[in-house]
C-alpha positions as CSV (number, residue, x, y, z in Angstrom):
1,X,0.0,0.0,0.0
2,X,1.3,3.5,-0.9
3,X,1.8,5.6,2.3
4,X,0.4,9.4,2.5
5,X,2.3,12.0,1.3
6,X,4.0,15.0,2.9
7,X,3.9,17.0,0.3
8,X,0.0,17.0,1.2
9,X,1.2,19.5,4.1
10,X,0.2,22.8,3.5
11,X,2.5,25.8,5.7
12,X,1.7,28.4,6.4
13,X,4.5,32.0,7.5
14,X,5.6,31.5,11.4
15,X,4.2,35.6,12.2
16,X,6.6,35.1,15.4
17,X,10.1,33.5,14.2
18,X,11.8,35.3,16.5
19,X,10.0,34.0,19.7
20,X,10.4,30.4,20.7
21,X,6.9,28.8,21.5
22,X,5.5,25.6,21.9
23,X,2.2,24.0,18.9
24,X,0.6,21.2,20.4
25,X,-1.9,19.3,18.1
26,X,-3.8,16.5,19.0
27,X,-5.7,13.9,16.5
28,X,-8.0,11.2,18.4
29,X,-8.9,9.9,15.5
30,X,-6.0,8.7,14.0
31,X,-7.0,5.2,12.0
32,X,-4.4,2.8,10.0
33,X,-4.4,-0.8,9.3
34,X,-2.5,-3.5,10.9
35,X,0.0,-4.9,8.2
36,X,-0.3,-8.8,9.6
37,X,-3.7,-8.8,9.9
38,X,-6.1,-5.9,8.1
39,X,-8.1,-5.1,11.1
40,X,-8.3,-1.6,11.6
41,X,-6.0,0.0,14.2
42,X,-7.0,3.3,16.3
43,X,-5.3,5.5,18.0
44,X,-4.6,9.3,19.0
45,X,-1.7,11.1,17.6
46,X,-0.5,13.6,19.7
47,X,2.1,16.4,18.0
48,X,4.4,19.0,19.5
49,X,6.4,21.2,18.0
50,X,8.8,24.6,17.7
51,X,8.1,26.3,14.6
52,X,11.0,27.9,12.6
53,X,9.7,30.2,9.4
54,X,6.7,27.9,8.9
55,X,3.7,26.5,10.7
56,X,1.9,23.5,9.5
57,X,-2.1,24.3,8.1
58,X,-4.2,22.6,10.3
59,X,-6.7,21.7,7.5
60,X,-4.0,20.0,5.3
61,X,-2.9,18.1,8.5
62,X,-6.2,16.7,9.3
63,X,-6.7,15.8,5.5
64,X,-2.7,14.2,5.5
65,X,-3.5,12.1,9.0
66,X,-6.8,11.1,7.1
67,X,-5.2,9.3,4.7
68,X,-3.5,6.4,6.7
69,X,-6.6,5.0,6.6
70,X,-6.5,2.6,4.6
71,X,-2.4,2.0,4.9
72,X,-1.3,-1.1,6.0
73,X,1.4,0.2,8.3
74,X,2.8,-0.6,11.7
75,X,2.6,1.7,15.0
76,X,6.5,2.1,14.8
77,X,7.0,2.9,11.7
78,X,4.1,5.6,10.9
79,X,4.7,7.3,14.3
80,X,8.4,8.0,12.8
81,X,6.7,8.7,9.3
82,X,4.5,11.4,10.5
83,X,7.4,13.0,12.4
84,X,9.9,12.6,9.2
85,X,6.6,14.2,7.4
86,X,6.4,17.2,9.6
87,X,10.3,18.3,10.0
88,X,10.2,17.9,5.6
89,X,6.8,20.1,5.7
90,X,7.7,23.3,8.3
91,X,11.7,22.4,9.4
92,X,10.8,23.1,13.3
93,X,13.1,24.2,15.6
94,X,12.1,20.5,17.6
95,X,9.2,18.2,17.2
96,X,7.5,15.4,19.1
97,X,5.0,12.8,17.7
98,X,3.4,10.2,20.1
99,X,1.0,7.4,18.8
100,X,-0.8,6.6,21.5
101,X,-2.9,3.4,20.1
102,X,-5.9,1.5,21.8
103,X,-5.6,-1.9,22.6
104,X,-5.7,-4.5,20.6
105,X,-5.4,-7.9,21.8
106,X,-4.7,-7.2,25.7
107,X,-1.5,-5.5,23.9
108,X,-1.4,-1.0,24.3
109,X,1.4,0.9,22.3
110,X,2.7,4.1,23.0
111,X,5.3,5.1,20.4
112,X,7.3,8.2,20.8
113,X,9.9,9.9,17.9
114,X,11.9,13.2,18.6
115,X,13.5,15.2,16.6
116,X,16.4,18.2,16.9
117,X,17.5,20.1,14.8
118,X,21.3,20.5,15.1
């Protein structure tokens, strides 16, 4: 299955680049599919992040987390996906993403991917 694409993510001009602050974006209704065995995998993805020059559009984000859908894709790997996604879209300052996915199983996953820019 082809995975979303960044490029999706629409910016938008940071009107305080020279003030470090803090975007925190929550999505509870994150929804992918489990690679092993196509049930449907939910979860909340939770987003944090110091903007540079650019802000991610909210509209285009809800639109990008949207399409994972129907992506076969594991809790690992599209929590580091998203981040990778977000630092190509805006180049923040630092970012967080958390997948916080319901259980499935008896088995809860929490997956966390940081990122700093050097």
């Amino acid at each position: 299955m082809t995975e979303p694409d960044f490029h999706k993510l629409e910016t938008f001009e940071n009107q305080f680049p020279n003030r470090e602050y803090e975007i925190e974006i929550s999505c509870p209704e994150f929804t992918c599919v489990c690679p092993k065995t196509g049930q449907p995998d939910f979860g909340t993805i939770h987003i944090k992040y110091v903007p540079d020059k650019l802000c991610i559009e909210l509209k285009s984000l809800k639109l990008y987390i949207y399409s994972y859908r129907s992506v076969g894709t594991f809790h690992e790997h599209v929590t580091n996906k998203i981040l990778d996604d977000i630092v190509s879209a805006c180049s923040p300052v630092r970012a967080k993403v958390m997948g916080d996915f319901n259980v499935r199983g008896g088995i809860k996953t929490v997956v966390t991917a940081s990122y700093e820019r050097d």
